[in-house]
PyMOL Python script that loads the backbone (N, CA, C, O; Angstrom):
from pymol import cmd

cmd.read_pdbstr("""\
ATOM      1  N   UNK A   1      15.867  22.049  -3.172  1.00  0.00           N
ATOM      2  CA  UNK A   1      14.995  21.313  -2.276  1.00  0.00           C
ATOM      3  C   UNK A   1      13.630  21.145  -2.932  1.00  0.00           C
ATOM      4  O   UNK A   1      13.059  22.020  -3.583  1.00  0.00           O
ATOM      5  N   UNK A   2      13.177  19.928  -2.689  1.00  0.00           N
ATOM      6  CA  UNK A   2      12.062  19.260  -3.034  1.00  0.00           C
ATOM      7  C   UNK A   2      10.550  20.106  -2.524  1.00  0.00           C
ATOM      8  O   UNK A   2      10.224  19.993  -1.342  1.00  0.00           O
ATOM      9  N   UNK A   3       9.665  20.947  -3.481  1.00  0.00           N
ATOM     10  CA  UNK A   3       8.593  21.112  -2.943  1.00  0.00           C
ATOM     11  C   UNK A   3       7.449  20.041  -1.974  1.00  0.00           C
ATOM     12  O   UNK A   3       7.170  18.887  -2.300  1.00  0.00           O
ATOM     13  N   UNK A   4       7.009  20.628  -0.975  1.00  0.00           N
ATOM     14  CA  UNK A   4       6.372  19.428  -0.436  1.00  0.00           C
ATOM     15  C   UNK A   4       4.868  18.793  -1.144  1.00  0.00           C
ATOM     16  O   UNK A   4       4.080  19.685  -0.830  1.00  0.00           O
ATOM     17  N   UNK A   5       4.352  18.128  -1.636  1.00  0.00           N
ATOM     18  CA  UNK A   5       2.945  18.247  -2.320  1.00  0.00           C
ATOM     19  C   UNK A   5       1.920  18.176  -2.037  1.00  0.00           C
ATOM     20  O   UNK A   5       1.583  17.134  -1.475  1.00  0.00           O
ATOM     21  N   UNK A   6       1.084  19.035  -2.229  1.00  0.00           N
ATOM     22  CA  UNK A   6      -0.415  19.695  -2.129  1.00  0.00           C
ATOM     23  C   UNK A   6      -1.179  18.712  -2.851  1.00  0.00           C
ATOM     24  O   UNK A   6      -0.888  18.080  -3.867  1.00  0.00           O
ATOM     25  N   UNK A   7      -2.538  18.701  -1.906  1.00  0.00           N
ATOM     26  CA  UNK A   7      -3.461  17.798  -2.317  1.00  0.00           C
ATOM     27  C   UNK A   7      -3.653  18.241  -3.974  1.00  0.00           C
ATOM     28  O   UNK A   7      -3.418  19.308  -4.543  1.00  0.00           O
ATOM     29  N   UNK A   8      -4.070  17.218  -4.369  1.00  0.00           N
ATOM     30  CA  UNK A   8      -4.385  17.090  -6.052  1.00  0.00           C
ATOM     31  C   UNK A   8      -3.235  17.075  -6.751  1.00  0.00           C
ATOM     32  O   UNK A   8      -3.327  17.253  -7.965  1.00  0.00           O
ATOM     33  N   UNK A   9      -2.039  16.884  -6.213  1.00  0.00           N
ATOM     34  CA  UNK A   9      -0.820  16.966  -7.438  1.00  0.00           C
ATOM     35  C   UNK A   9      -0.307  15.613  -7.450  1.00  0.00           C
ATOM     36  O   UNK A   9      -0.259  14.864  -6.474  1.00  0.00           O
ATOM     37  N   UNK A  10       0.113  15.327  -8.754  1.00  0.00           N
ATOM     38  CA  UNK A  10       0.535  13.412  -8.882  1.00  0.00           C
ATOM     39  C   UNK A  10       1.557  13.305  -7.827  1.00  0.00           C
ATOM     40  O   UNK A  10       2.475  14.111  -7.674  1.00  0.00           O
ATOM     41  N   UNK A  11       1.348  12.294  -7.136  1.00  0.00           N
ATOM     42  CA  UNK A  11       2.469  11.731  -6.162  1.00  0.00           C
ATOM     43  C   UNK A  11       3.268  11.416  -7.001  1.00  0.00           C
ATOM     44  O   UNK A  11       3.093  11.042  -8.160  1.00  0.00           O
ATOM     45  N   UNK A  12       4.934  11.691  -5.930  1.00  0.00           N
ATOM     46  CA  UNK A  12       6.051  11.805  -6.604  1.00  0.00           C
ATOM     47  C   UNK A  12       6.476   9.770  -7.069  1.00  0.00           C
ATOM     48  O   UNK A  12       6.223   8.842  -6.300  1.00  0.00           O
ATOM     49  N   UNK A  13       7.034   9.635  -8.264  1.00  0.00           N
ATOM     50  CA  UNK A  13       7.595   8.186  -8.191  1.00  0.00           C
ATOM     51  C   UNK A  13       8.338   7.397  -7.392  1.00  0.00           C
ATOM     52  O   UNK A  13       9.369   7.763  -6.828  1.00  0.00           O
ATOM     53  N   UNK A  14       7.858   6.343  -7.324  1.00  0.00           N
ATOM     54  CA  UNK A  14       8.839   5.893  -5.927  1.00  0.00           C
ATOM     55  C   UNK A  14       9.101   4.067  -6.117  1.00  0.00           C
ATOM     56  O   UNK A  14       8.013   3.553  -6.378  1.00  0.00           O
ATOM     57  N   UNK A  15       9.822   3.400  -6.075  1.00  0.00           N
ATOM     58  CA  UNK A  15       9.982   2.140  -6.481  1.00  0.00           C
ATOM     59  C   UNK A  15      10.093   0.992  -4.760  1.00  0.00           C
ATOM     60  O   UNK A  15      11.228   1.075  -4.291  1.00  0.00           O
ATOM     61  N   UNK A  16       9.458   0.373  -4.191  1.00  0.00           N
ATOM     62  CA  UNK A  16       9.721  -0.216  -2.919  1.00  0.00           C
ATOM     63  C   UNK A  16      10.112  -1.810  -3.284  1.00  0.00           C
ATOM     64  O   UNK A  16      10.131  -2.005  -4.499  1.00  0.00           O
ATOM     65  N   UNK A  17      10.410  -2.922  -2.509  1.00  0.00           N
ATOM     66  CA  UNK A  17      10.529  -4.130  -2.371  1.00  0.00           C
ATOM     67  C   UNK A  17       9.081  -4.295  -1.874  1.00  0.00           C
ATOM     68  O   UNK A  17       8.445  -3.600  -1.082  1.00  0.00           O
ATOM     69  N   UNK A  18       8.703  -5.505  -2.615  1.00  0.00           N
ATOM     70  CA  UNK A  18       7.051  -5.941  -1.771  1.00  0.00           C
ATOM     71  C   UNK A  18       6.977  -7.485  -1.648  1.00  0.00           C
ATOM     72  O   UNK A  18       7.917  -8.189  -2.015  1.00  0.00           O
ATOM     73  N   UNK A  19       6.062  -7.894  -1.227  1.00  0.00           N
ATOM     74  CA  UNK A  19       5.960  -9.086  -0.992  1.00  0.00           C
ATOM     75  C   UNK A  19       6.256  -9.853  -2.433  1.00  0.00           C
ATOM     76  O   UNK A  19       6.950 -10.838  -2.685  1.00  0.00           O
ATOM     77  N   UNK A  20       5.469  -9.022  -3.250  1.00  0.00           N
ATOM     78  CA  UNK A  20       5.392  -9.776  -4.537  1.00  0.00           C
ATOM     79  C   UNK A  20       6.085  -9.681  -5.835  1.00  0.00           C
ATOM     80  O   UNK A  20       5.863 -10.100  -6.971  1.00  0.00           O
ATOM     81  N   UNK A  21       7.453  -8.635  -4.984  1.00  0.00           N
ATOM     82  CA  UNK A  21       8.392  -8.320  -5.915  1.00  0.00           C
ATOM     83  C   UNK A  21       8.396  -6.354  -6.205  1.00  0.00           C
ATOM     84  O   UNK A  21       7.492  -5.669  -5.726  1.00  0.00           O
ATOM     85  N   UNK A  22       9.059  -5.994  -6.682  1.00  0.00           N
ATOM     86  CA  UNK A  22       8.972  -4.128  -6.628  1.00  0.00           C
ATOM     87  C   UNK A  22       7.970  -3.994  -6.788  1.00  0.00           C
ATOM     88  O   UNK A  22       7.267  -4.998  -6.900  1.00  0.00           O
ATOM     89  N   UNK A  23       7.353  -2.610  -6.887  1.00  0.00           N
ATOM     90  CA  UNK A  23       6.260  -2.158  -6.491  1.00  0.00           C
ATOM     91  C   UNK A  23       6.825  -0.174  -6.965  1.00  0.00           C
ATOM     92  O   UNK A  23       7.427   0.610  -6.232  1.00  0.00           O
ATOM     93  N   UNK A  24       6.221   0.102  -8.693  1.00  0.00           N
ATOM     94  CA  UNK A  24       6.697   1.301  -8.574  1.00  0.00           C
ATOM     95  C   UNK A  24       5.553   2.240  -9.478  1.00  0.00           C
ATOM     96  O   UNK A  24       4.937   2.174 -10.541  1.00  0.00           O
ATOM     97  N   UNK A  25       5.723   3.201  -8.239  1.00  0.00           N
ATOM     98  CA  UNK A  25       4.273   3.693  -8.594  1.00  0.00           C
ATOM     99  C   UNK A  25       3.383   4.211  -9.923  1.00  0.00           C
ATOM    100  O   UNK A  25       2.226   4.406 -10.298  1.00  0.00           O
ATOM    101  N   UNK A  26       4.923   4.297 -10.398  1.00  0.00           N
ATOM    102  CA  UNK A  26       4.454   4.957 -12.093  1.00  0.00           C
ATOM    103  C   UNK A  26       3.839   4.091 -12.883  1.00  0.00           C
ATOM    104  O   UNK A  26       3.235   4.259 -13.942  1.00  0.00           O
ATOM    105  N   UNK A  27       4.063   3.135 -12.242  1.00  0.00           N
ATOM    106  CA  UNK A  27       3.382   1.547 -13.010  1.00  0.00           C
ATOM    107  C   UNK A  27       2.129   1.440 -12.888  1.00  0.00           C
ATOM    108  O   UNK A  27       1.567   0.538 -13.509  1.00  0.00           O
ATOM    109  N   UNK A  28       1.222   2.506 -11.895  1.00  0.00           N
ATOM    110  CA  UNK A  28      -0.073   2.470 -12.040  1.00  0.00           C
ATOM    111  C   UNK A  28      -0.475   3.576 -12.237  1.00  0.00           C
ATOM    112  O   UNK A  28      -1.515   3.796 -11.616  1.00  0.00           O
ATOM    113  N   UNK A  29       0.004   4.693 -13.046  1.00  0.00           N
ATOM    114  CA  UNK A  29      -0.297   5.946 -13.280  1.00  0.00           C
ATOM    115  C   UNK A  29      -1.642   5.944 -14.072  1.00  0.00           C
ATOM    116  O   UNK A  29      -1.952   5.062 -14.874  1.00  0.00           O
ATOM    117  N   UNK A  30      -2.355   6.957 -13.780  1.00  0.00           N
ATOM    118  CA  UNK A  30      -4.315   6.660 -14.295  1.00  0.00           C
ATOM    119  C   UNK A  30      -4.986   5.827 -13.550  1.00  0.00           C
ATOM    120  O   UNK A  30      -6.200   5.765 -13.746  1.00  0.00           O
ATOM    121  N   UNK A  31      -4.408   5.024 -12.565  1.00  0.00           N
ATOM    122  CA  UNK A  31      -5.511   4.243 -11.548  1.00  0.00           C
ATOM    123  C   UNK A  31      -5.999   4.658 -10.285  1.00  0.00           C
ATOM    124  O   UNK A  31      -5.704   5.842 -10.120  1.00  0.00           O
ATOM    125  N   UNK A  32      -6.441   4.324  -9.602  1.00  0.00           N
ATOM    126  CA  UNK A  32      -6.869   5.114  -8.307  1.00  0.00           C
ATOM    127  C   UNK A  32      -6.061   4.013  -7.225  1.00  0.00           C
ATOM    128  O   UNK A  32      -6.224   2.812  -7.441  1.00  0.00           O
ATOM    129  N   UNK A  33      -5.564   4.260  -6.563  1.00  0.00           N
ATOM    130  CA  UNK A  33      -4.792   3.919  -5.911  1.00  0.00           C
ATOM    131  C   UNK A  33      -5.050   4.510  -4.041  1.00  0.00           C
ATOM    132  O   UNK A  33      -5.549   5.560  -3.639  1.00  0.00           O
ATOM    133  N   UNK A  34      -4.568   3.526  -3.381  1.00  0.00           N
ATOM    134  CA  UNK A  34      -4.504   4.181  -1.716  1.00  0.00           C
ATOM    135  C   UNK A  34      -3.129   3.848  -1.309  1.00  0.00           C
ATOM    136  O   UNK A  34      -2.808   2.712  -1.658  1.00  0.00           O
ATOM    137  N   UNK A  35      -2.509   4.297  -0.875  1.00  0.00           N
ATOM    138  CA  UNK A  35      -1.491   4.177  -0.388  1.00  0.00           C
ATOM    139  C   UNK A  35      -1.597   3.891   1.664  1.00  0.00           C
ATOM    140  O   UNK A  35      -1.547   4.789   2.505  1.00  0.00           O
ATOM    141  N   UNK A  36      -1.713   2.723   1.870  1.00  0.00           N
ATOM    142  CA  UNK A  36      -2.454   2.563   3.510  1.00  0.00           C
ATOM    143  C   UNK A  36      -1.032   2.197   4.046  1.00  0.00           C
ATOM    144  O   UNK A  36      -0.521   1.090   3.875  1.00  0.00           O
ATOM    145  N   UNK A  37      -0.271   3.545   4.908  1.00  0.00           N
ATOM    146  CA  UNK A  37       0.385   3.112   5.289  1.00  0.00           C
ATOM    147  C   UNK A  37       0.631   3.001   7.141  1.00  0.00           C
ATOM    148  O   UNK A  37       0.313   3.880   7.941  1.00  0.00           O
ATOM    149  N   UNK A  38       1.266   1.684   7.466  1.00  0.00           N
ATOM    150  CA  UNK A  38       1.143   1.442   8.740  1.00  0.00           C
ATOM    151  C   UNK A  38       2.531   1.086   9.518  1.00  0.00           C
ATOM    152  O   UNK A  38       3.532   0.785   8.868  1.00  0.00           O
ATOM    153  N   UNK A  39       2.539   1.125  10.672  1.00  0.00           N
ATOM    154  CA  UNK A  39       4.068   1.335  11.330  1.00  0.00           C
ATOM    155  C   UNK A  39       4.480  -0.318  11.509  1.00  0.00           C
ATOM    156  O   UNK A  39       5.658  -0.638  11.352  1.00  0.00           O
ATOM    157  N   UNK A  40       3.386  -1.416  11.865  1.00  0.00           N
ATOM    158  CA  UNK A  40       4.123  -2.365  12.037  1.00  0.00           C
ATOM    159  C   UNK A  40       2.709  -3.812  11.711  1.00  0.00           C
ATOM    160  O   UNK A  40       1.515  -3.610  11.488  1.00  0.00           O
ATOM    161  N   UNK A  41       3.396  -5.103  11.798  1.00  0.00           N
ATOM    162  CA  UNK A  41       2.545  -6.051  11.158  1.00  0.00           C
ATOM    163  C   UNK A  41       1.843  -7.018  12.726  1.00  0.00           C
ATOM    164  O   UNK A  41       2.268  -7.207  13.865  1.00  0.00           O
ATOM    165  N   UNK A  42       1.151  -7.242  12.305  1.00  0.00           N
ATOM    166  CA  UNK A  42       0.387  -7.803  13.389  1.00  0.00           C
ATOM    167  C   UNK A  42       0.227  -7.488  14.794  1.00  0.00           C
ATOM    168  O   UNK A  42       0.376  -8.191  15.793  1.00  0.00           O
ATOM    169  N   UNK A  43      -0.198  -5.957  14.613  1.00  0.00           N
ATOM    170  CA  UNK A  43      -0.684  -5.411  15.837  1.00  0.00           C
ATOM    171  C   UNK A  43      -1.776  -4.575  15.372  1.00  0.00           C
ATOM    172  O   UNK A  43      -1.913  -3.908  14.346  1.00  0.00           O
ATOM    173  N   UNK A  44      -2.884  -4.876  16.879  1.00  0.00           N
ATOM    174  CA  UNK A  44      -4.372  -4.554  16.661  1.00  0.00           C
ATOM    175  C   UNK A  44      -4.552  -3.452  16.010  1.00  0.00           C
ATOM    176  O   UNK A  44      -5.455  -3.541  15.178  1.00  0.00           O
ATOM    177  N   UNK A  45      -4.034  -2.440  16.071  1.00  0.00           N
ATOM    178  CA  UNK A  45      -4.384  -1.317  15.141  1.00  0.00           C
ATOM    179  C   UNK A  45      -3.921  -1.415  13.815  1.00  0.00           C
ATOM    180  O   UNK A  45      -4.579  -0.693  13.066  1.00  0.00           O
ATOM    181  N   UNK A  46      -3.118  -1.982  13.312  1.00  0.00           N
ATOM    182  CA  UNK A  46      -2.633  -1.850  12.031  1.00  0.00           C
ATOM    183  C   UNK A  46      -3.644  -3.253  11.286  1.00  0.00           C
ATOM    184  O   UNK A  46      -4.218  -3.234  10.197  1.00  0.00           O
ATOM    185  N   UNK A  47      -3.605  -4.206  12.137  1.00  0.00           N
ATOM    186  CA  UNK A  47      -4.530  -5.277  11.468  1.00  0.00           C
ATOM    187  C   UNK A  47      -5.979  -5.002  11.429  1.00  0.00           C
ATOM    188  O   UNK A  47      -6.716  -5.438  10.545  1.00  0.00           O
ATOM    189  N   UNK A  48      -6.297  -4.395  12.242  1.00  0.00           N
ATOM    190  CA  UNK A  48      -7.761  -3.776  12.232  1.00  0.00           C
ATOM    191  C   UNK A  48      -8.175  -2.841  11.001  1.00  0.00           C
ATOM    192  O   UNK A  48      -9.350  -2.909  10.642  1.00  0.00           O
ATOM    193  N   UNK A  49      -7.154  -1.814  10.198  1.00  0.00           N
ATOM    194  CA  UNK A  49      -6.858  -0.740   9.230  1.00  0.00           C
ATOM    195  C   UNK A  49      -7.321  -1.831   8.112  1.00  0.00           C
ATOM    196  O   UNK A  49      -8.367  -1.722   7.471  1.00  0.00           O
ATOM    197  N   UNK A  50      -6.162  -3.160   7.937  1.00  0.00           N
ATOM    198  CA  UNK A  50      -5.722  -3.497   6.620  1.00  0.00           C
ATOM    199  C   UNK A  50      -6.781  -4.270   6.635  1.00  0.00           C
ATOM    200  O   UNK A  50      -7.058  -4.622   5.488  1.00  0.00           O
ATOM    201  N   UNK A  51      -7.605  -4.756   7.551  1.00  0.00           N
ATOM    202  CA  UNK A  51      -8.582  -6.107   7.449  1.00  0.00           C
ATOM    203  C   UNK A  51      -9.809  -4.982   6.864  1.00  0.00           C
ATOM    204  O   UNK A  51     -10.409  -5.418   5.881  1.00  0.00           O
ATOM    205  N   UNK A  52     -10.149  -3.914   7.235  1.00  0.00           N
ATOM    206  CA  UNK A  52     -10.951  -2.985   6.947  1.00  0.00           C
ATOM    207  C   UNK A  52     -11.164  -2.870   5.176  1.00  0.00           C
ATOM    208  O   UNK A  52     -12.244  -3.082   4.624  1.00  0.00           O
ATOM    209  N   UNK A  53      -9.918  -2.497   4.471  1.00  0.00           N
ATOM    210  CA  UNK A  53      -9.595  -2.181   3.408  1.00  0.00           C
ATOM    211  C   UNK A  53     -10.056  -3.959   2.992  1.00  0.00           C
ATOM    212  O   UNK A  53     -11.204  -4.108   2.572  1.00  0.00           O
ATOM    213  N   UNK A  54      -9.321  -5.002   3.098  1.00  0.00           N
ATOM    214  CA  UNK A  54     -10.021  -6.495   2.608  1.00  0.00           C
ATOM    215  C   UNK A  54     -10.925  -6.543   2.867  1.00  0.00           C
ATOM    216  O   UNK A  54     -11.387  -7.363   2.074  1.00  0.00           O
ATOM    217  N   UNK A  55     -12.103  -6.072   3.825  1.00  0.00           N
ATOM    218  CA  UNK A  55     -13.219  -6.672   3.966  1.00  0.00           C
ATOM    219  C   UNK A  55     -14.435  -5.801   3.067  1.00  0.00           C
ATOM    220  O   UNK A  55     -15.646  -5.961   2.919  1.00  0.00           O
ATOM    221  N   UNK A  56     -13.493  -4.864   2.590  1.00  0.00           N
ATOM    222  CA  UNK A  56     -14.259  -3.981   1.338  1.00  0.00           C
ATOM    223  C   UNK A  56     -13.772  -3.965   0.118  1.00  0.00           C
ATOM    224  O   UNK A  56     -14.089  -3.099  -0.697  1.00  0.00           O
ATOM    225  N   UNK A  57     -12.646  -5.281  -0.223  1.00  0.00           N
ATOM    226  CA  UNK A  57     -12.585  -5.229  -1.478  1.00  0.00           C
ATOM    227  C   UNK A  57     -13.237  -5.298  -2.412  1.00  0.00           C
ATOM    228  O   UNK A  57     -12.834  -4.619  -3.357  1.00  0.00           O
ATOM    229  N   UNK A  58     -14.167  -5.886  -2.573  1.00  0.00           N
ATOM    230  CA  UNK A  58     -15.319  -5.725  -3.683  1.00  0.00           C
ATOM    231  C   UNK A  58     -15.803  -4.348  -4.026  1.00  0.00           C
ATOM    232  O   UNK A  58     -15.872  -3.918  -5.177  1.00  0.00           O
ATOM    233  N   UNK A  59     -16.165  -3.623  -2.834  1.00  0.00           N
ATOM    234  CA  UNK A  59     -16.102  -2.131  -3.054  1.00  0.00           C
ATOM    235  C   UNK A  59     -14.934  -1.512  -3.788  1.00  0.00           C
ATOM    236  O   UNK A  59     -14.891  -0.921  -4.867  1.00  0.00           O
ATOM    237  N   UNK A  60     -14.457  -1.665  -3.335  1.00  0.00           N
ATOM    238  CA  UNK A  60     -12.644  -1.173  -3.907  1.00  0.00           C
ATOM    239  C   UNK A  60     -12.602  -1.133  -4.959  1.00  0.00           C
ATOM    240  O   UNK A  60     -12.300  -0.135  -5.613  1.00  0.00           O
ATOM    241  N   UNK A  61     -13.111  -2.997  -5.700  1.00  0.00           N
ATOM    242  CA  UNK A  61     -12.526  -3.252  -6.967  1.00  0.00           C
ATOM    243  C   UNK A  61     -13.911  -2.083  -7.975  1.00  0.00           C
ATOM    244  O   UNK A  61     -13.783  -1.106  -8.713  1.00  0.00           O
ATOM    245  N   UNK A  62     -14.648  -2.564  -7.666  1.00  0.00           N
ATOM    246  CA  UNK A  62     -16.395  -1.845  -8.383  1.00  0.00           C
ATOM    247  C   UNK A  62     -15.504   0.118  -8.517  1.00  0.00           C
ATOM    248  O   UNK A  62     -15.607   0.898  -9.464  1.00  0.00           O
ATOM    249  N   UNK A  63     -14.808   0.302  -7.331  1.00  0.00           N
ATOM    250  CA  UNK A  63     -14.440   1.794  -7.934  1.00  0.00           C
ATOM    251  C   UNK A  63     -13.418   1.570  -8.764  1.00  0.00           C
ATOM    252  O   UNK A  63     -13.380   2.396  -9.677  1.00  0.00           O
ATOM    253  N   UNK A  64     -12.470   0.663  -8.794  1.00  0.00           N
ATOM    254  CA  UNK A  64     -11.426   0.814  -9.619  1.00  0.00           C
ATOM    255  C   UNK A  64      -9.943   1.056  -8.663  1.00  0.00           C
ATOM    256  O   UNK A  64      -8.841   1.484  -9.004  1.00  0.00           O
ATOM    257  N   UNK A  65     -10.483   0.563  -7.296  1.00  0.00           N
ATOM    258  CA  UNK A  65      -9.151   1.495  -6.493  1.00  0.00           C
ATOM    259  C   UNK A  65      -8.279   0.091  -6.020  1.00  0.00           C
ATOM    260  O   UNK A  65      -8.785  -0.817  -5.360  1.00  0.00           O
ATOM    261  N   UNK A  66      -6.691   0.118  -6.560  1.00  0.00           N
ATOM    262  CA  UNK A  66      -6.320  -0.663  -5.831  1.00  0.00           C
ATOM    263  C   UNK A  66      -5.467  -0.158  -4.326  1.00  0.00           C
ATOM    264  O   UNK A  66      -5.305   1.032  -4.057  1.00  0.00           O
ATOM    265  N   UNK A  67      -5.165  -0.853  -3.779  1.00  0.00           N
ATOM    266  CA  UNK A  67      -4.494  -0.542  -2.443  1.00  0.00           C
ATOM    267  C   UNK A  67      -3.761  -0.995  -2.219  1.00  0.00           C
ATOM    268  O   UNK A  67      -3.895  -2.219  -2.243  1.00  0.00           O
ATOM    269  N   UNK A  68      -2.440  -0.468  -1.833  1.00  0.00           N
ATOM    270  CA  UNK A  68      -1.144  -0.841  -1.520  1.00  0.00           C
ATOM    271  C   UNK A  68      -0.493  -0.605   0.359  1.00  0.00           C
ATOM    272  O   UNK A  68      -0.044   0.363   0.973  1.00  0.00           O
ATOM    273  N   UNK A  69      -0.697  -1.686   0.625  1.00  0.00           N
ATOM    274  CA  UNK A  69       0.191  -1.046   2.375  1.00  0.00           C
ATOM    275  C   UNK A  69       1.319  -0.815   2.362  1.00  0.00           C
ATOM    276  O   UNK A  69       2.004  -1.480   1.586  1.00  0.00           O
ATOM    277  N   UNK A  70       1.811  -0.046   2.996  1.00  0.00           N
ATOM    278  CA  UNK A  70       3.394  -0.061   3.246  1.00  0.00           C
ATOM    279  C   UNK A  70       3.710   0.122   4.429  1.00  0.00           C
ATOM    280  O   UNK A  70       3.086   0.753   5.281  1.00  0.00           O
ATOM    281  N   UNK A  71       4.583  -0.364   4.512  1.00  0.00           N
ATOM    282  CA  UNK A  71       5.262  -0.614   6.274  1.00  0.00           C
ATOM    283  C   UNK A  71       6.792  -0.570   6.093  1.00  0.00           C
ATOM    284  O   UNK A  71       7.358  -1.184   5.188  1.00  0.00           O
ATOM    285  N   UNK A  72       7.494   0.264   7.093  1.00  0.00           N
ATOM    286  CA  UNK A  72       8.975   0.120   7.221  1.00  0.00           C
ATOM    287  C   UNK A  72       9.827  -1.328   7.630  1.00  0.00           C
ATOM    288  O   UNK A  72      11.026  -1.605   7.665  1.00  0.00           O
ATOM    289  N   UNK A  73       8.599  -2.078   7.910  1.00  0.00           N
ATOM    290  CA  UNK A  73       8.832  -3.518   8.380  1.00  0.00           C
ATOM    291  C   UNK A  73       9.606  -4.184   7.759  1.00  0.00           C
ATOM    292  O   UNK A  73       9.707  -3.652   6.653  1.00  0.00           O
ATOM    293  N   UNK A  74      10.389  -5.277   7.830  1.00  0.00           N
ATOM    294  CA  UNK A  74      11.243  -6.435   7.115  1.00  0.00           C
ATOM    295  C   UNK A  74      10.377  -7.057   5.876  1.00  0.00           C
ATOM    296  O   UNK A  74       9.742  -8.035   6.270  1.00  0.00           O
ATOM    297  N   UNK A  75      10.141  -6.732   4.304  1.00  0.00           N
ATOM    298  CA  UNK A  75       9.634  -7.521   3.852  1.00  0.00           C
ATOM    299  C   UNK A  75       9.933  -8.985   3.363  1.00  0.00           C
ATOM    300  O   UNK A  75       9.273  -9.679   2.589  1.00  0.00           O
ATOM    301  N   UNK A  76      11.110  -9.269   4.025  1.00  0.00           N
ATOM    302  CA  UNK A  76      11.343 -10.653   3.725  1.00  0.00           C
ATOM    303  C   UNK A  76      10.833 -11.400   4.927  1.00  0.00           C
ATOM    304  O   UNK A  76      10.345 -12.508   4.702  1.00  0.00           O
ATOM    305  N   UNK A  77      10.860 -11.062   5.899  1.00  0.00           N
ATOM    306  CA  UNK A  77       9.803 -11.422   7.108  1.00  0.00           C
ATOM    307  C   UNK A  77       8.360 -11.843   7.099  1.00  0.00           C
ATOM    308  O   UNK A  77       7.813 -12.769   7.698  1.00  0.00           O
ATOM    309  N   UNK A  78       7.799 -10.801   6.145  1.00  0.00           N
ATOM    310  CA  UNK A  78       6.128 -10.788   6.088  1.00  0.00           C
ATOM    311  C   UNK A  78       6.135 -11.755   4.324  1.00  0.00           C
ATOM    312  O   UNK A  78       5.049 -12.167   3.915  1.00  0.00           O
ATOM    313  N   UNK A  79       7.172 -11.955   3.635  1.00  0.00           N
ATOM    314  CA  UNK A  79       7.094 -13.072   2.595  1.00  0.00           C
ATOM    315  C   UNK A  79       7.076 -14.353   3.357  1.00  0.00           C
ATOM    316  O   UNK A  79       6.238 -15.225   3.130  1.00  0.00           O
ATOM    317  N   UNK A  80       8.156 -14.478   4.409  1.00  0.00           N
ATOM    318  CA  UNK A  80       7.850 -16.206   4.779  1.00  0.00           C
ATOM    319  C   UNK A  80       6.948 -16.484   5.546  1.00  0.00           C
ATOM    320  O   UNK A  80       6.674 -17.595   5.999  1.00  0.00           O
ATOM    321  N   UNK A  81       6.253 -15.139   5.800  1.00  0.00           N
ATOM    322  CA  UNK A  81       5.227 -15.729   7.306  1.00  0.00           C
ATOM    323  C   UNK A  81       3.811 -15.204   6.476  1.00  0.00           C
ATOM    324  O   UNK A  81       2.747 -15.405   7.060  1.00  0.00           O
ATOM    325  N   UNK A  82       3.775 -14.548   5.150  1.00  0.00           N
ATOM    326  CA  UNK A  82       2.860 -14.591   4.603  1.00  0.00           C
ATOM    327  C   UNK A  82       1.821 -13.844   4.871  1.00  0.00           C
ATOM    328  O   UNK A  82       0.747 -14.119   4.336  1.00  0.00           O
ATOM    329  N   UNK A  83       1.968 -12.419   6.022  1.00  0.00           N
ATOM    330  CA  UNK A  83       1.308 -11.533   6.743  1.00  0.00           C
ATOM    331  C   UNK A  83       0.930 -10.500   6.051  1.00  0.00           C
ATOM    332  O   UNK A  83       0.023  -9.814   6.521  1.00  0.00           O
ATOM    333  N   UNK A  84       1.585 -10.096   4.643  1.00  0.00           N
ATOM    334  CA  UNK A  84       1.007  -9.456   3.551  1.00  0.00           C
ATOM    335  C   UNK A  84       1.150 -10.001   2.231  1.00  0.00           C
ATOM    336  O   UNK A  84       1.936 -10.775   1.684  1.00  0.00           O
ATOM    337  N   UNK A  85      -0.083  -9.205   1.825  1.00  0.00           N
ATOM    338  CA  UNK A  85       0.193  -9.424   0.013  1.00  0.00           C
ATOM    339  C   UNK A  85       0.309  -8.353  -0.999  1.00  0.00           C
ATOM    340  O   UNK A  85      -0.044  -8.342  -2.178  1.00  0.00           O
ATOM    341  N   UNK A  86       0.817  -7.560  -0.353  1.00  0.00           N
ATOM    342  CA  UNK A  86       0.991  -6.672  -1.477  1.00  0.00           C
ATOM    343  C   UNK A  86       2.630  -5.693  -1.365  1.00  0.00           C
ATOM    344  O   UNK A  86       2.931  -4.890  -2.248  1.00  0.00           O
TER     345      UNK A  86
END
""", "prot")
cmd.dss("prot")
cmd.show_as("cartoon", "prot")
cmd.util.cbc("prot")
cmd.orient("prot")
């Protein structure tokens, strides 16, 4: 069985489907990264989170941090309706 992980240790690898095609984490190993994850797409709390994180991208980019959402949601759903980008 899988230890569970403690702050400061590299998150484990993980490969998802994304809007913009896989998405695997080792692929940004050395970057600063957020992982913003939310239960569903276009509801006030989750759009309120992700609009938060866009409306400080410039901040974001100046640290170096990119940000990734994830949602258990349909991503072929949020490709044709265009509700995420990442």
């Amino acid at each position: 069985m899988a230890s569970t992980p403690q702050v400061g240790d590299p998150a484990p690898d993980f490969t998802l489907d994304g809007t913009n095609g896989p998405c695997t984490l080792s692929s940004l190993r050395g970057q600063r990264v957020v992982l913003a994850f939310y239960p569903g797409d276009e509801t006030m709390v989750c759009t309120k989170q992700l609009c938060s994180y866009r409306d400080r991208a410039d901040d974001l980019s100046a640290l170096g941090v990119t940000v990734i959402g994830v949602s258990g949601k349909d991503v072929a759903r949020r490709r044709r309706s265009g509700t995420a980008t990442g």
